[in-house]
C-alpha positions, 0 to 999 in steps of 0.5 A, spaced: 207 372 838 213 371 840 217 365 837 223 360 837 224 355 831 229 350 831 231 344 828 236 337 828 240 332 824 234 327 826 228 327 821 222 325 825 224 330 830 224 336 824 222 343 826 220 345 832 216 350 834 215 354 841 211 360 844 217 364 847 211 367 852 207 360 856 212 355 853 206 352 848 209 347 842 206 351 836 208 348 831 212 341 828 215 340 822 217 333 820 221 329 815 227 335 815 234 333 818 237 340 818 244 341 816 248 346 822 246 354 820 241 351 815 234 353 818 232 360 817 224 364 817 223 368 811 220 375 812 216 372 817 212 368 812 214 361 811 220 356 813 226 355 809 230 349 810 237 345 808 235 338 808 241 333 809 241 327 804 245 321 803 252 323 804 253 321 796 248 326 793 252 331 788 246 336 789 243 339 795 235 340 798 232 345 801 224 345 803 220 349 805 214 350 810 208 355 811 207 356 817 200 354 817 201 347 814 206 341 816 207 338 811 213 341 806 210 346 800 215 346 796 222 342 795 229 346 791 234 342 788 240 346 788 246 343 785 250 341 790 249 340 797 247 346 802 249 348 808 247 354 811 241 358 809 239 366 812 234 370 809 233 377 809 230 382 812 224 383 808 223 376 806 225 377 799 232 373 798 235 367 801 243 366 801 246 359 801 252 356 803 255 351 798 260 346 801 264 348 795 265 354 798 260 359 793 254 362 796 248 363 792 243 368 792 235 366 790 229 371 790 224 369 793 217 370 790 220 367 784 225 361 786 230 364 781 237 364 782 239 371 781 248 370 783 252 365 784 260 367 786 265 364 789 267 366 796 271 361 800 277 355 798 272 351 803 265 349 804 261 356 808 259 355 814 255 360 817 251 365 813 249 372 815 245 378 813 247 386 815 241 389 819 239 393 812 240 388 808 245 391 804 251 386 805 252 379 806 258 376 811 260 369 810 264 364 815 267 358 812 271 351 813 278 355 811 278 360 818 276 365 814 270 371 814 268 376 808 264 381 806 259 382 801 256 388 798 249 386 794 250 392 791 258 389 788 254 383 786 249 386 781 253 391 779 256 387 773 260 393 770 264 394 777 264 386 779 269 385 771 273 391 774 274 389 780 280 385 782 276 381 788 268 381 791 269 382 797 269 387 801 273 384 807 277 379 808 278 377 815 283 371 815 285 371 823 282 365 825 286 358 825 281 353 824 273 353 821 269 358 823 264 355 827 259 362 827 257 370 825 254 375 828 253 382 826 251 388 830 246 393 829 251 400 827 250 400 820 256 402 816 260 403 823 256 395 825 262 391 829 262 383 826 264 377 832 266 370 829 268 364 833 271 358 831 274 352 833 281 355 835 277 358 841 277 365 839 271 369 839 274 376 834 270 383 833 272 386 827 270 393 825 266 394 819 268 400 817 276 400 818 276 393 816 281 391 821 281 387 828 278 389 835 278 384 839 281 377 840 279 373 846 280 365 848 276 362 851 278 356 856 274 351 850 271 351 843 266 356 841 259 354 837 256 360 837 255 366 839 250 371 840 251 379 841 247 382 848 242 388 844 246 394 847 252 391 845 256 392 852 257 384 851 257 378 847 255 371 850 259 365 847 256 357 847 262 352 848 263 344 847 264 345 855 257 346 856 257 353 858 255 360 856 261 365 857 260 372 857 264 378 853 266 384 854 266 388 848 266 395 851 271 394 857 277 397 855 281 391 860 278 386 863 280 380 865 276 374 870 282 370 874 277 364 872 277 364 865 282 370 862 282 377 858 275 380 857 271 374 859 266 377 866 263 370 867 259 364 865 252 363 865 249 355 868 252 349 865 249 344 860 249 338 860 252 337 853 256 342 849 252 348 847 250 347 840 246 354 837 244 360 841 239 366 839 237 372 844 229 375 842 230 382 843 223 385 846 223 379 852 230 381 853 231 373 853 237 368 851 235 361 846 240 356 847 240 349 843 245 343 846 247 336 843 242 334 849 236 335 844 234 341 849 232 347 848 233 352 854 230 359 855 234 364 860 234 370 862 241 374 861 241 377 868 239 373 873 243 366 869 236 363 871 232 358 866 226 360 866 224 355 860 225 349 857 223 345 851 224 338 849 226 337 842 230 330 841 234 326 843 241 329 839 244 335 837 240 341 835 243 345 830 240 352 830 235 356 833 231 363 830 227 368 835 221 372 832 215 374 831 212 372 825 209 366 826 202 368 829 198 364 824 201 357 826 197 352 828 199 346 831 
């Protein structure tokens, strides 16, 4: 089963779930107000999300759901508040985003926190895993994005002699970072971030330099990379879904500039969180309408939509491992 899991800041909305192939509600998570970026599907096993809480509380709160059960199996009290989650690809570790700019890694059989390391003068934003697990990339609310190799960060000797952690430091962008991507290329993988500067930039991985820098006629949200990675769609608090080109040598749209070959249909309200499911070749946005639209990439056409709530969806996640849920 084909699914779309998504959450909001409203609590009795909580995480929703969607069959991606007949549009049937699976699942309903309540008693969660997800922090932005802060939902994430574990090894295709369970749920983990960042819970917002009172906006004194010097700790932070992360649930977590198996997918047969709706109600919260296990609560976590990090020390301060979370904001972004991602896990792995094997469902063995969850990385978190603190609003004090570390970042804290957790092994999931277990629940222990294995690092902690400080990564950004402000809060972490977005969070992302590379496609082999080997390295984490982090955006954050001081504009910039970096690189972390897993094997750094366990490897105690290298990280005293070393003079920083990372392995990139990119510092292109004026303002926060709003979202990360990461391509499928391994060591030659190409990173795209947005943020509120109305740039979208592609970086290289194993260059460590900038490839690309395209503004856009409004501010970007998120992002998601076409799987052939020919463009990259940009979701923007104007409503629209620009499409990139990331292969063209030049391209130019008289409409909306350099680089940019078009849009898909307006939305209602800004476009929150999109998400692309490989084997339907399907694009996933989330709007501060509270709806949720599938489209085909193609054509432009929506072909389904859900309704989650009535405020803002933060963040969205296709995938296929949640053929056990029951509703």
């Amino acid at each position: 089963m084909e699914v779309v899991i998504a959450s909001s800041s409203v609590a009795d909305a909580g995480i929703g779930c969607w069959d991606l192939h007949n549009g049937a509600e699976q699942l309903r998570l309540k008693s969660c107000a997800s922090t932005a970026r802060g939902l994430t599907s574990v090894g295709h096993r369970f749920v983990a999300s960042s819970h917002l809480r009172d906006p004194s509380a010097t700790s932070g709160s992360v649930f977590y759901w198996s997918w047969d059960r709706p109600q919260v199996e296990v609560k976590s009290f990090p020390a301060e508040p979370i904001l972004p989650l991602a896990a792995n690809s094997e469902g063995t570790y969850i990385a978190g985003g603190g609003v004090s700019g570390e970042i804290y890694l957790w092994e999931v059989p277990t629940g222990k926190l294995l690092r902690k390391w400080h990564a950004h003068y402000r809060s972490v934003t977005c969070l992302v895993f590379s496609d082999d697990d080997s390295l984490v990339i982090s955006g954050s609310e001081d504009g910039s994005v970096r690189v972390w190799s897993l094997f750094m960060i366990f490897d105690d000797m290298r990280r005293e002699e070393a003079t920083h952690l990372y392995e990139h430091s990119f510092t292109g962008h004026a303002l926060r970072v709003t979202d990360v991507v990461i391509g499928y290329g391994g060591s030659n993988a190409i990173i795209v971030s947005a943020s509120e500067d109305r740039t979208c930039k592609v970086w290289s991985l194993s260059k460590g330099i900038l490839l690309r820098n395209i503004v856009f006629p409004s501010m970007i949200y998120a992002i998601a990379l076409d799987p052939g990675e020919h463009v990259f769609y940009a979701g923007s608090r104007d409503g629209k879904i620009y499409v990139a080109a990331l292969n063209a040598e030049s391209s130019s749209n008289d409409a909306y500039g350099k680089y940019i070959i078009g849009s898909l249909a307006d939305h209602s309200k800004a476009v929150t969180c999109l998400a692309y499911s490989n084997s339907l070749n399907l694009l996933v946005c989330g709007s501060e309408d509270g709806m949720v639209r599938v489209s085909d990439p193609k054509s432009g056409n929506v072909v389904r939509m859900f309704r989650h709530s009535k405020e803002t969806i933060f963040f969205l996640c296709c995938g296929d491992g949640a053929g056990e849920a029951k509703g």
